[in-house]
DRENSE-241055 format. One line per field, with one value per atom (N, C-alpha, C): residue number from 1; atom name; x, y, z. Coordinates in steps of 0.2 Angstrom, whole numbers. Example, Ala and Ser with C-alpha at 12.3 -4.5 7.8 and 13.67 -1.06 7.14 Angstrom:
BEGIN
num c(1,1,1,2,2,2)
atome c(N,CA,C,N,CA,C)
px c(66,62,66,64,68,64)
py c(-28,-22,-16,-11,-5,0)
pz c(39,39,39,35,36,39)
//
This chain:
BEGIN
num c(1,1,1,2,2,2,3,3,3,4,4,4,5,5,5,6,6,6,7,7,7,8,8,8,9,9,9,10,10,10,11,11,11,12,12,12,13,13,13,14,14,14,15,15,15,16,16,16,17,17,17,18,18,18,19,19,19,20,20,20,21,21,21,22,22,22,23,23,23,24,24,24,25,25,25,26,26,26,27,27,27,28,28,28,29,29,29,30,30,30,31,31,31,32,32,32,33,33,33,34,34,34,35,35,35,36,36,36,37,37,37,38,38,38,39,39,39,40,40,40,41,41,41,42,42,42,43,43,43,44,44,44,45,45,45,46,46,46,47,47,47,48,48,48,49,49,49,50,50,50,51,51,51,52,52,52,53,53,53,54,54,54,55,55,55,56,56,56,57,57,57,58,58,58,59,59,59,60,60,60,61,61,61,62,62,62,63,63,63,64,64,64,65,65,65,66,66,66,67,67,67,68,68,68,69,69,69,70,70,70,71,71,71,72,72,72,73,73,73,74,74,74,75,75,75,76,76,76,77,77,77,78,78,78,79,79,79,80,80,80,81,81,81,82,82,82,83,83,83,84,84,84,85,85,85,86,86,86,87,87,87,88,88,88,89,89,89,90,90,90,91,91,91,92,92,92,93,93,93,94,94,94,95,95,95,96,96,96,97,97,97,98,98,98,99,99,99,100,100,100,101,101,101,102,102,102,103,103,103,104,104,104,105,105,105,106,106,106,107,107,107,108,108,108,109,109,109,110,110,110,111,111,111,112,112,112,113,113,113,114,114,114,115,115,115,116,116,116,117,117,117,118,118,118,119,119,119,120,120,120,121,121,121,122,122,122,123,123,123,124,124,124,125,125,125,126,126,126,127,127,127,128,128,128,129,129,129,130,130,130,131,131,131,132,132,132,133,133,133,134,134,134,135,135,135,136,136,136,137,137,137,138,138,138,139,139,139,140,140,140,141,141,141,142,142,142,143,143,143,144,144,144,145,145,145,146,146,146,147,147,147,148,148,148,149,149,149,150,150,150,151,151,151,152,152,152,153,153,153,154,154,154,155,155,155,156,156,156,157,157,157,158,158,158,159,159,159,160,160,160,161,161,161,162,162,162,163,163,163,164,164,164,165,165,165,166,166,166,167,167,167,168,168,168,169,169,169,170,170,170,171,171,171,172,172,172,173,173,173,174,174,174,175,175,175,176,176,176,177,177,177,178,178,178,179,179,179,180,180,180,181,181,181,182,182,182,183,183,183,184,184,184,185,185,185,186,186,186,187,187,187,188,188,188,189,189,189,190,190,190,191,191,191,192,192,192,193,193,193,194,194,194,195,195,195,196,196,196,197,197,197,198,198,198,199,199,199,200,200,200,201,201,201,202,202,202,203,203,203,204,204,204,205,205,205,206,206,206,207,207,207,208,208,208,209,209,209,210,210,210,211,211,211,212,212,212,213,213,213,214,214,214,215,215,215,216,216,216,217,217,217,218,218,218,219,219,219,220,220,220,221,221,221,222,222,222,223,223,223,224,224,224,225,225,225,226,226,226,227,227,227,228,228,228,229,229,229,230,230,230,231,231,231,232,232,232,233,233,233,234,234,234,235,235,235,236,236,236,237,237,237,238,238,238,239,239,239,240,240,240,241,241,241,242,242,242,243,243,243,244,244,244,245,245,245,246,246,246,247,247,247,248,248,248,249,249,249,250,250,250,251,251,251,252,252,252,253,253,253,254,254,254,255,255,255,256,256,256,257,257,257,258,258,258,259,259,259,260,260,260,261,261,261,262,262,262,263,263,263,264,264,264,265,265,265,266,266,266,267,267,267,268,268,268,269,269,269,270,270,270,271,271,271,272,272,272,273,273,273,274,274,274,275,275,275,276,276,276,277,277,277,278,278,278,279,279,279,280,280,280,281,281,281,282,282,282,283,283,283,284,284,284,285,285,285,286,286,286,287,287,287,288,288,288,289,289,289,290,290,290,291,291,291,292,292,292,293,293,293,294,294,294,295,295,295,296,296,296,297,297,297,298,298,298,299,299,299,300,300,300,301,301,301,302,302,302,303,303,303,304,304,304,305,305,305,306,306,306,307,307,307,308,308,308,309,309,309,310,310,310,311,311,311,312,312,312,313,313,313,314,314,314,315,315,315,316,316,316,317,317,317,318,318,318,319,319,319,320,320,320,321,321,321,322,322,322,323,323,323,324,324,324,325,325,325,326,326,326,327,327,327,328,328,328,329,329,329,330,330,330,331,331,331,332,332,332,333,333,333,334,334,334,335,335,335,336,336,336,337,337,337,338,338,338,339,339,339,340,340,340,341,341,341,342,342,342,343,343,343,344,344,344,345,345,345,346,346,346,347,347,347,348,348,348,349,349,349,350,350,350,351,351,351,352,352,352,353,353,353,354,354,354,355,355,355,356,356,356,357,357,357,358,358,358,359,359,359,360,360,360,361,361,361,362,362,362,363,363,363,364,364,364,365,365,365,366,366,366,367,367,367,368,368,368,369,369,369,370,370,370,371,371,371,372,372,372,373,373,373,374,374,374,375,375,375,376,376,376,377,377,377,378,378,378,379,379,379,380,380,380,381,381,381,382,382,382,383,383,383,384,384,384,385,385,385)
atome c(N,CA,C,N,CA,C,N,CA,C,N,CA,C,N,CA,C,N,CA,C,N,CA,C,N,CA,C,N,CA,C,N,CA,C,N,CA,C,N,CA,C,N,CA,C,N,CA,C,N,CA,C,N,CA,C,N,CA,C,N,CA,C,N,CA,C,N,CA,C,N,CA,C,N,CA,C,N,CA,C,N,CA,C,N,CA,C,N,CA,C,N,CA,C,N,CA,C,N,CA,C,N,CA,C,N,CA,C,N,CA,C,N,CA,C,N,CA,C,N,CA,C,N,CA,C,N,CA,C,N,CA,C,N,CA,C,N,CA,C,N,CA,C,N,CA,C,N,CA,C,N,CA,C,N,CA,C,N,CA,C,N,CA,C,N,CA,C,N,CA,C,N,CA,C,N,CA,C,N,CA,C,N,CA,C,N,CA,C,N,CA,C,N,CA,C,N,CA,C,N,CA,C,N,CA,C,N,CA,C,N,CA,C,N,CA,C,N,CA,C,N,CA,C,N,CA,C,N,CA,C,N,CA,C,N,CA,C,N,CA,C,N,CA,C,N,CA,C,N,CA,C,N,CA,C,N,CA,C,N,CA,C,N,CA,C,N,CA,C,N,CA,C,N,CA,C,N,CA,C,N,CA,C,N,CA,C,N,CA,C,N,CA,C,N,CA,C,N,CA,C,N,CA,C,N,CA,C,N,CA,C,N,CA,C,N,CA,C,N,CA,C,N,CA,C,N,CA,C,N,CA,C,N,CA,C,N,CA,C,N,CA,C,N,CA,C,N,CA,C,N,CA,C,N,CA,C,N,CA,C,N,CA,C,N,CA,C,N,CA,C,N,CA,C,N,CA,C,N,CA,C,N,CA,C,N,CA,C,N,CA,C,N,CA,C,N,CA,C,N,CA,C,N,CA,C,N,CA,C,N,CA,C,N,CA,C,N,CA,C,N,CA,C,N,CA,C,N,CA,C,N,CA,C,N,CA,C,N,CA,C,N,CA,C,N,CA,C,N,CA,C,N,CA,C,N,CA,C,N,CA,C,N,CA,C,N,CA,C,N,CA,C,N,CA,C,N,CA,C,N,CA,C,N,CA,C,N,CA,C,N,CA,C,N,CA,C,N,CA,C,N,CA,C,N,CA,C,N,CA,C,N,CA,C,N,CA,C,N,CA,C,N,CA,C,N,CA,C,N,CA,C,N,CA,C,N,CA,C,N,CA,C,N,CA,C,N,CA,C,N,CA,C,N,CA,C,N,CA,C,N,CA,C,N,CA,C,N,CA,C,N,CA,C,N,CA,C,N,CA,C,N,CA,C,N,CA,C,N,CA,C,N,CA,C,N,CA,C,N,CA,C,N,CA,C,N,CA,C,N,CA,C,N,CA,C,N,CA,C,N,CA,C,N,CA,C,N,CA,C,N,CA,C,N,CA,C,N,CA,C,N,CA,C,N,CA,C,N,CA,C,N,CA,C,N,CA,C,N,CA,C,N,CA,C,N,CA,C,N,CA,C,N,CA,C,N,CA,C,N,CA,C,N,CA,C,N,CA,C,N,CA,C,N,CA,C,N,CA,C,N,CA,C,N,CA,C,N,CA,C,N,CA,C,N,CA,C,N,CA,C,N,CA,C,N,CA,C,N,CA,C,N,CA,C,N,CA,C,N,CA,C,N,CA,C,N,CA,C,N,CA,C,N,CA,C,N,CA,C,N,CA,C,N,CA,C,N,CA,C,N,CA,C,N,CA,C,N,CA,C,N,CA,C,N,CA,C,N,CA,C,N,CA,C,N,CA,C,N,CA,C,N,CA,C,N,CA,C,N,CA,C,N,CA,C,N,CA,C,N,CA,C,N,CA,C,N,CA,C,N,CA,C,N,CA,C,N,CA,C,N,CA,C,N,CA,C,N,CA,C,N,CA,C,N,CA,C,N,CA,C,N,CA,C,N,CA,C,N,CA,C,N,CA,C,N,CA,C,N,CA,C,N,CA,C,N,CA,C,N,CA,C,N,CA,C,N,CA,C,N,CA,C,N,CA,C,N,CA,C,N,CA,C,N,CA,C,N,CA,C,N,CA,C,N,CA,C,N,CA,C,N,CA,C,N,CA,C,N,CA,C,N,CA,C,N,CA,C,N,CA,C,N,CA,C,N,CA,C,N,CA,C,N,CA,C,N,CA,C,N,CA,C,N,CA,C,N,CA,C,N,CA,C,N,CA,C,N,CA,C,N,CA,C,N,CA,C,N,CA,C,N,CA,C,N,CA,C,N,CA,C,N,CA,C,N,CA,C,N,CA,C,N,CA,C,N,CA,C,N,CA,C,N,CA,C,N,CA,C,N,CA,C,N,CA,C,N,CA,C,N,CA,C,N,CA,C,N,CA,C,N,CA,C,N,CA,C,N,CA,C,N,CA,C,N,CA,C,N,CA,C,N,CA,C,N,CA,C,N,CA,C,N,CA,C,N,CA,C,N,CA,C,N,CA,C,N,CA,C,N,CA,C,N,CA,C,N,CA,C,N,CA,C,N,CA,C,N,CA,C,N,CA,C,N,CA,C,N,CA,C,N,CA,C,N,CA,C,N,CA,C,N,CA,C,N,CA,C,N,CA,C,N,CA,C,N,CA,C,N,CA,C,N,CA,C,N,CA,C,N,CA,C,N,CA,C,N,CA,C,N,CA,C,N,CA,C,N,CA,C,N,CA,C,N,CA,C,N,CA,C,N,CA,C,N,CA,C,N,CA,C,N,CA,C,N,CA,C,N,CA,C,N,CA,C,N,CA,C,N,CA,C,N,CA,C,N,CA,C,N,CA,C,N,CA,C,N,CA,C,N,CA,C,N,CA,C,N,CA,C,N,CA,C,N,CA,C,N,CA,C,N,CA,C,N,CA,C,N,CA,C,N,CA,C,N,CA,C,N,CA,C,N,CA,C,N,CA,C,N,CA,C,N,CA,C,N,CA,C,N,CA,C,N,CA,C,N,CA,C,N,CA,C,N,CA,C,N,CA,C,N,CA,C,N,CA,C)
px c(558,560,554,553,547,547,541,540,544,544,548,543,544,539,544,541,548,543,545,542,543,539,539,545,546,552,559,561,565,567,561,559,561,559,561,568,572,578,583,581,582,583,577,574,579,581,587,590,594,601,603,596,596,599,598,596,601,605,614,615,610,614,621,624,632,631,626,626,620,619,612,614,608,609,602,601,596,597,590,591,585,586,579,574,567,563,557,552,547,543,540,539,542,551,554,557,561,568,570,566,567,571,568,570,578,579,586,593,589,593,595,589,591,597,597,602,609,609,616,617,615,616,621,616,620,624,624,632,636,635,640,643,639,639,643,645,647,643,638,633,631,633,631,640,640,646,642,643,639,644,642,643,637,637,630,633,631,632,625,628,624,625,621,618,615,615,611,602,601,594,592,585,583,584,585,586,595,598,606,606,601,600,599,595,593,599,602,606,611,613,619,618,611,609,607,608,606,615,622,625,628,628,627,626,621,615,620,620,624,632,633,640,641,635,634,635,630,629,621,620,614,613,608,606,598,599,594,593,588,585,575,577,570,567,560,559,553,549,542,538,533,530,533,535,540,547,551,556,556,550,550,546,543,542,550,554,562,564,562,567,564,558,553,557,564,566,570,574,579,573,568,563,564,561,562,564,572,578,578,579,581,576,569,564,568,569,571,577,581,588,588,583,581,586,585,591,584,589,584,582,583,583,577,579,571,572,567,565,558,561,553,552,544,540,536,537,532,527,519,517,511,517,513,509,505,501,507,504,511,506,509,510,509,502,503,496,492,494,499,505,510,505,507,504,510,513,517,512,506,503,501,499,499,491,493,487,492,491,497,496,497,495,503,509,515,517,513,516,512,506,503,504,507,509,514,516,524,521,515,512,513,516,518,525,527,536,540,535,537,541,542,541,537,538,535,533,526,523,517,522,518,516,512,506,506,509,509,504,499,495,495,502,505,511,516,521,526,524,523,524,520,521,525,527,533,537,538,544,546,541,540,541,540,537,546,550,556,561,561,564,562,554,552,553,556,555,561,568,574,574,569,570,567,561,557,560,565,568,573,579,584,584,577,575,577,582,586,579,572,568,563,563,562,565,570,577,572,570,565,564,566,564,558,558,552,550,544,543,540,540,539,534,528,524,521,522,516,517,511,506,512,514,516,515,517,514,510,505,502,503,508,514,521,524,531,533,527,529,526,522,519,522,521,526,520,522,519,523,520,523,525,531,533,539,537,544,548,557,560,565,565,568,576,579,585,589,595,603,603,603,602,599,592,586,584,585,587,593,599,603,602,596,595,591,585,581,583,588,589,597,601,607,610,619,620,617,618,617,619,618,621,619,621,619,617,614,612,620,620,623,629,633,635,639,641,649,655,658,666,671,676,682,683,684,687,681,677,670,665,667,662,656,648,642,639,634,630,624,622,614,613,605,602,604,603,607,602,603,601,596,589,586,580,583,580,573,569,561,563,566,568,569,571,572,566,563,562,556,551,544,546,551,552,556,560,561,556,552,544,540,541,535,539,546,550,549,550,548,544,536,530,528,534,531,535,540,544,540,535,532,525,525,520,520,528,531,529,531,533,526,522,515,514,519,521,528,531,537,536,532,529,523,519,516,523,527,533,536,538,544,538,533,530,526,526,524,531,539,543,544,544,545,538,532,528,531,535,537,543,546,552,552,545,544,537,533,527,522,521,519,519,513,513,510,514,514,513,508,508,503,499,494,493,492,493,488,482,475,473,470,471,462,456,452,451,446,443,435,435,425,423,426,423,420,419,416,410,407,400,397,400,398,396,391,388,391,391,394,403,405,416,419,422,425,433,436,443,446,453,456,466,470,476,479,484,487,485,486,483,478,472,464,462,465,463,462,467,467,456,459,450,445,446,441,438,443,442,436,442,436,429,428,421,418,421,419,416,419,417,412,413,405,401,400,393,391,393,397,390,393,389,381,378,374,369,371,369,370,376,377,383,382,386,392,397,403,408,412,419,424,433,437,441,443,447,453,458,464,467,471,477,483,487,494,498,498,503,498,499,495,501,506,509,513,515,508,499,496,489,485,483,480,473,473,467,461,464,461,460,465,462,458,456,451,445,446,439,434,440,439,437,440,437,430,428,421,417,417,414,405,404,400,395,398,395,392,386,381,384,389,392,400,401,409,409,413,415,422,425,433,436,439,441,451,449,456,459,465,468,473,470,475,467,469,465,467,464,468,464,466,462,459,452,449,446,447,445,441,446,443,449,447,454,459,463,467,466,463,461,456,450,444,445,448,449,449,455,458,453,451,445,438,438,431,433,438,440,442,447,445,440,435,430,423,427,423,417,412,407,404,405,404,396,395,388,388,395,395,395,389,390,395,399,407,408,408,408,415,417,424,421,427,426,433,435,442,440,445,447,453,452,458,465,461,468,471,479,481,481,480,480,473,468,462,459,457,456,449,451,447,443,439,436,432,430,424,419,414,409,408,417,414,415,418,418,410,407,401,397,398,394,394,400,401,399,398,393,388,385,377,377,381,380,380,385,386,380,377,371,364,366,362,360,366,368,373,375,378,387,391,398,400,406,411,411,414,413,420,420,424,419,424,418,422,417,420,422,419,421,416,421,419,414,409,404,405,406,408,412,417,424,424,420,420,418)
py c(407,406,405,400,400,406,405,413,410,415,416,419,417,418,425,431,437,443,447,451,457,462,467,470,471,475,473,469,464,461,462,460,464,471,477,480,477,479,474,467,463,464,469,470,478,480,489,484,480,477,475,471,470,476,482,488,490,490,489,499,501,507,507,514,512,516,523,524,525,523,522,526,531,534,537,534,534,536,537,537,532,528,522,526,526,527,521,521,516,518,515,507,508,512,511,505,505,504,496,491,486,485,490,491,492,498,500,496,495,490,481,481,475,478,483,486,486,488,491,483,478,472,468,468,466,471,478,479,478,476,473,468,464,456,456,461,463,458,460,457,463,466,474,479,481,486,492,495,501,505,512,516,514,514,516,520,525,533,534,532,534,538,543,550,554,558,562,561,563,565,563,563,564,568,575,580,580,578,573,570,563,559,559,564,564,569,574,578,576,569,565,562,559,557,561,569,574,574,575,575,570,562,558,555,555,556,561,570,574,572,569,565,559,557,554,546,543,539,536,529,529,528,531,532,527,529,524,527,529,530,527,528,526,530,533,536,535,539,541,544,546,553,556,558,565,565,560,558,561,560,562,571,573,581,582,581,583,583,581,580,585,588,593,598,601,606,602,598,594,589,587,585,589,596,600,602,603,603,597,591,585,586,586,586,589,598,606,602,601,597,592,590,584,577,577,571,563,559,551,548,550,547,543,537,531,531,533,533,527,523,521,521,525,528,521,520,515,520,520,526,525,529,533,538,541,547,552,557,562,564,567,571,577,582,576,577,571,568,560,561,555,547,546,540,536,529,526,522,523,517,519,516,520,522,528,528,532,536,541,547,550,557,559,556,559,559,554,555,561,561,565,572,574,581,584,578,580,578,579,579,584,590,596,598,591,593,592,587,586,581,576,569,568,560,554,552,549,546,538,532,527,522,519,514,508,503,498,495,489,487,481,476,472,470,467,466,465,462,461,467,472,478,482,483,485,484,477,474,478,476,476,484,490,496,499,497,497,498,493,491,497,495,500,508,511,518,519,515,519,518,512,514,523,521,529,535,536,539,543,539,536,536,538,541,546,547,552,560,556,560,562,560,563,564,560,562,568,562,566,558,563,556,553,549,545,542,543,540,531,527,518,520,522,520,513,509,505,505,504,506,501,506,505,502,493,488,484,486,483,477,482,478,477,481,483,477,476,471,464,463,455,452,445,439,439,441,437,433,428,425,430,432,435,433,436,432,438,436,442,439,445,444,440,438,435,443,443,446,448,444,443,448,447,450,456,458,467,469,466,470,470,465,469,473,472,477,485,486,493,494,489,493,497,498,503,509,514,520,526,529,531,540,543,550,554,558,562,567,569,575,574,577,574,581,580,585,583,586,583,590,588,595,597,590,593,597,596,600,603,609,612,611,610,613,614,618,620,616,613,613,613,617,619,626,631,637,643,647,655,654,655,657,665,670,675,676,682,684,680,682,682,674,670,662,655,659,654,650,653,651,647,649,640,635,636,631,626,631,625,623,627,624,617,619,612,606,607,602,599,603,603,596,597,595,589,589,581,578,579,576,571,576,576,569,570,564,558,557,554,548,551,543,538,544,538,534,538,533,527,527,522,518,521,515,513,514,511,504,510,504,499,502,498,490,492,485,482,485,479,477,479,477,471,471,466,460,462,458,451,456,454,448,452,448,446,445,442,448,453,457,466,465,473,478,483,489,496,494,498,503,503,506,510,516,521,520,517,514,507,503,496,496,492,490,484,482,477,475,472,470,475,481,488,486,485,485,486,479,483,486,489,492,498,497,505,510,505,507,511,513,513,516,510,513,514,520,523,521,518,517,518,519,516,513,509,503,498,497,489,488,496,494,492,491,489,481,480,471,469,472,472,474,479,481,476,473,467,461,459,455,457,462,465,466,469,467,461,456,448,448,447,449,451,459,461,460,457,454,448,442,437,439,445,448,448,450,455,463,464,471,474,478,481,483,482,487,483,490,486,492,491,493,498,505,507,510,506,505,512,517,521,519,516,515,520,527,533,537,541,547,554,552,559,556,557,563,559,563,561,560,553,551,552,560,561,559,558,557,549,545,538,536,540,540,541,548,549,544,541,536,528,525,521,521,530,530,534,531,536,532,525,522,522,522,522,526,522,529,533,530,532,530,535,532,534,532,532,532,536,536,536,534,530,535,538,545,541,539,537,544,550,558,562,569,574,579,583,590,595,598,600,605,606,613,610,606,602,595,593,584,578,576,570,571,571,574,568,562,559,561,563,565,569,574,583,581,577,576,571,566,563,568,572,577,581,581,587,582,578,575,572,573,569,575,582,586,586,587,587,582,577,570,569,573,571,565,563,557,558,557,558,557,559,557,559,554,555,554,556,557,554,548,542,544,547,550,545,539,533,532,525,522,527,532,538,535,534,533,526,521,515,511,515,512,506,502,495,499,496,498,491,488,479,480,474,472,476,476,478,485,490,494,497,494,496,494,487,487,494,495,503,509,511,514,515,508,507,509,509,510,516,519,528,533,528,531,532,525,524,529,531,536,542,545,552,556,550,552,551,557,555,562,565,569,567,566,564,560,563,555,549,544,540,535,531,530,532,537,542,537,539,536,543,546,550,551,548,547,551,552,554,561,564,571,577)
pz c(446,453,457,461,466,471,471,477,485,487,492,500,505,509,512,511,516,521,524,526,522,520,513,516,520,522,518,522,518,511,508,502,499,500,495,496,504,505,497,499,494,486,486,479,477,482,482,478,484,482,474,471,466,460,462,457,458,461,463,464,468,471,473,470,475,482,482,487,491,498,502,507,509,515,517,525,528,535,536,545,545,553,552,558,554,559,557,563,562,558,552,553,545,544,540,540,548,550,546,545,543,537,534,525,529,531,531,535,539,542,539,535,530,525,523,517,521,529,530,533,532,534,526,521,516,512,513,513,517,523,529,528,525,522,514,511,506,501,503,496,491,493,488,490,484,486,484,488,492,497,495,503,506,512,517,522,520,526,529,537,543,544,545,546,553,556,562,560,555,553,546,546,538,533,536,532,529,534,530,527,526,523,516,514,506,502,511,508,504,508,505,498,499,492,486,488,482,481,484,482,479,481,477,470,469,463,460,462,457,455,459,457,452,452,445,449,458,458,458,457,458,465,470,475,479,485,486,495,496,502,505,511,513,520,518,527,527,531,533,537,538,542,543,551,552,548,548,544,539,535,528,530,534,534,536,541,542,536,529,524,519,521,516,512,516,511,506,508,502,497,502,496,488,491,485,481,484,480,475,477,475,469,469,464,456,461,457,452,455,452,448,446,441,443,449,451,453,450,450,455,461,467,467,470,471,482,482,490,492,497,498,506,503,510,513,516,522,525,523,524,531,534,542,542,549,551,550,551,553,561,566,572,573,577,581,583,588,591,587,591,587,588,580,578,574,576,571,567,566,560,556,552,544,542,540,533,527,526,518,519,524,525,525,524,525,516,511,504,502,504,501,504,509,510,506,500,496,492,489,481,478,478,476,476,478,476,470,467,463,461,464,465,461,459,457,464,460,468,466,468,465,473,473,477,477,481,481,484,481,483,488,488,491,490,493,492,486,482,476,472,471,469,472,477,481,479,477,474,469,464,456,453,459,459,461,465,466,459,456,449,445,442,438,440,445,449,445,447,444,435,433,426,423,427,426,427,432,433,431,428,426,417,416,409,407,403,400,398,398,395,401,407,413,420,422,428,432,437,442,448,455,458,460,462,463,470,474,480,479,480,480,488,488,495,495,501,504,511,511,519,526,529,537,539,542,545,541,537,534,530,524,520,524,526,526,533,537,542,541,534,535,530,531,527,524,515,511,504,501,496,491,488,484,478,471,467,467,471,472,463,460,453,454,449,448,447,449,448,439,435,430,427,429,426,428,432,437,430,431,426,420,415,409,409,413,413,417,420,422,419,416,415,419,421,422,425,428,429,425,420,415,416,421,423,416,416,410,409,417,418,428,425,432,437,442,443,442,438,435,434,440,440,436,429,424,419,420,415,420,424,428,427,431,431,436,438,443,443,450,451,455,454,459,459,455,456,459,459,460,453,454,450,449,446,445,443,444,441,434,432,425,422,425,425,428,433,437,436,433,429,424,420,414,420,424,425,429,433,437,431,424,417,415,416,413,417,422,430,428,430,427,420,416,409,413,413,414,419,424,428,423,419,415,411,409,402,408,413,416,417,415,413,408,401,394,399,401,401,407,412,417,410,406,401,396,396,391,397,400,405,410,411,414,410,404,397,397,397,396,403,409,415,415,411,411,406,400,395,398,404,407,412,417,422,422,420,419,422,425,429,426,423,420,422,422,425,420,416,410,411,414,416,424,422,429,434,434,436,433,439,436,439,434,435,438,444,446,446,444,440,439,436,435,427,424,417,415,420,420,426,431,437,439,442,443,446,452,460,460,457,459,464,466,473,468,472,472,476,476,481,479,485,483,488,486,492,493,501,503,503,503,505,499,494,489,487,492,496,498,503,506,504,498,495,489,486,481,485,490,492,495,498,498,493,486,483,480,479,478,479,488,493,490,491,485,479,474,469,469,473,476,477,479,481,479,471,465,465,469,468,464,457,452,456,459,462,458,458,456,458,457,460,454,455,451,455,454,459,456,460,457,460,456,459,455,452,449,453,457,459,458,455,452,448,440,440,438,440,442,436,436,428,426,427,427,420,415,407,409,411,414,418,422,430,426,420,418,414,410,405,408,415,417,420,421,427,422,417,412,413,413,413,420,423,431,435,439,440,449,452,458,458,463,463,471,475,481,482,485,484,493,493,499,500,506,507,512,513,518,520,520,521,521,524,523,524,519,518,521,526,531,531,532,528,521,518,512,512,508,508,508,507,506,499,496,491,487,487,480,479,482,482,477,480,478,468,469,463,459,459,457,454,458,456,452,452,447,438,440,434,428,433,431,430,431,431,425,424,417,417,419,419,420,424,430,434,434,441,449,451,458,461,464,467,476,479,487,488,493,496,504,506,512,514,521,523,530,529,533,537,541,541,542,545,548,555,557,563,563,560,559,559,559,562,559,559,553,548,541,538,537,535,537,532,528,523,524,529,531,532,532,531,523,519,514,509,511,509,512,519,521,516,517,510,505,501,496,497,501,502,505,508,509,502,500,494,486,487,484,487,492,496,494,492,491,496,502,508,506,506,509,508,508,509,517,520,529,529,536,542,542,540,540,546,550,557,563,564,569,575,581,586,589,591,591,600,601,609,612,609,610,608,604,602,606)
//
């Protein structure tokens, strides 16, 4: 299929349709709204047979889709920043429940002072739910990161939902060339929806129950582990989703001119876009940098992180979130996995509120980094404090 000129939003509404949810339920906020308002247009247009239940709020939204889902439909929602904090408690549940749901976050500030443009400070306040949590670099992998989420999901051997982030406005509002898959090719690679477990009058179960002192610790260990599995089975489905569509997703972290690089920057998302080509730039220069992208930050590949920065004499990690009182939560998590190492590891908390992050300041970076200089705000207007 030739690519297709779309705006990410639309793209990825496109890319639902394909996965053939039967039920969608959403509330639209910015810089979601396009994704869902594309969905309630081609179930309108009965291009999709679908419910789509418009809803009061977010925390409706997922409500409907944890009922859903337990009913034994495949489901499909989308939010972001305060959207996705209003939906905090059924987040939880839906996690607990072992329910498949695929959500994609368009990632905004959260409030307040309120901000609709993006950095990821809204997926990352829901890294401890329990959720799968994947990184879209460009439209493209938004796309491709959609698909792959329900197969991951949908795994009889992990049945846990998954978050699909890319960046607010960045992606979710810009027209880029994308190959949106064929009808065909979606249904052999996801098949059916084949619930593990469902609710059926004639065969009672419970979820989501009452659980006791006596209960409740295996079942956070069992969570736990299934979160765990959840990295073989994205390198399984992520290699035949490469076999399928020429685009492989086997890998929880992706290198860029890191081989033989001294300098490593950390990154996830879009800045991954800019950071490449600054790279070049230095690159051209005669400067070692190179790029270790993470697009699975839950569960967090930490034995992969270590194994790519094993070589390199700095690392630089670039936090589009920060955990307040602390560092940025890649940061945190990057130091840690990398613990023993003796790699110097600086934490760069950016591009908070929508603020542009540009070539120039990523080569800065480098070079504070090469300093011994970082855990900081880096671009703070000084003036303003």
């Amino acid at each position: 299929m030739p690519l297709q000129m779309m705006e990410g939003s639309i793209a990825v509404a496109e890319t639902v349709r394909l996965c053939r949810p039967q039920v969608i339920s959403a509330y639209p906020i910015t810089p979601q709204t396009h994704i869902v308002e594309g969905l309630a247009s081609i179930v309108a247009d009965g291009r999709l047979d679908a419910e789509y239940i418009c809803v009061e709020s977010e925390f409706s939204a997922l409500s409907a889709c944890i009922g859903a889902s337990a009913a034994g439909s495949r489901v499909y929602s989308a939010t972001t920043s305060q959207g996705l904090a209003l939906m905090a408690e059924v987040v939880f549940n839906s996690a607990g429940m072992r329910l498949p749901i695929v959500m994609g976050i368009a990632n905004r500030a959260i409030s307040a002072p309120l901000s609709i443009w993006n950095d990821q400070q809204d997926s990352i306040m829901m890294r401890d739910s329990g959720w799968l949590q994947l990184y879209a670099e460009d439209n493209q992998e938004a796309v491709d990161l959609h698909v792959l989420a329900y197969k991951i999901c949908e795994d009889h051997d992990i049945l846990l939902p998954a978050f699909v982030c890319f960046d607010g406005f960045i992606l979710s509002h810009v027209f880029e060339p994308v190959d949106i898959p064929s009808q065909e090719e979606v249904d052999e690679f996801l098949g059916p929806f084949n619930p593990y477990q469902q609710l059926d009058v004639k065969d009672p179960i419970s979820f989501g129950m009452y659980a006791t002192p006596e209960y409740y610790l295996e079942f956070r260990y069992e969570h736990d582990q299934a979160v765990h599995r959840a990295a073989d089975a994205l390198r399984k489905h992520g290699k035949a989703f490469g076999e399928k569509f020429g685009r492989d997703y086997s890998e929880l972290v992706e290198g860029y001119r890191l081989e033989d690089a001294e300098v490593a920057i950390i990154a996830m998302g879009s800045i991954c876009g800019t950071t490449k080509d600054a790279i070049d730039e230095m690159r051209a220069e005669g400067k070692k940098v190179g790029l270790l992208k993470i697009r699975c930050f839950r569960p967090f590949p930490a034995a992969d992180i270590a194994k790519a920065l094993a070589h390199v004499k700095t690392v630089a990690v670039l936090d589009k979130n920060i955990s307040l009182g602390a560092k940025g939560a890649v940061g945190i998590e990057v130091k840690d996995a990398c613990y023993g190492l003796g790699i110097p590891i600086y934490d760069y908390v950016l591009g908070l509120g929508g603020r542009d992050v540009r070539k120039k300041d990523i080569k800065k970076i480098v070079e504070l980094a090469e300093k011994g200089s970082g855990d900081m705000f880096y671009g703070l207007r000084e003036e303003l404090l």
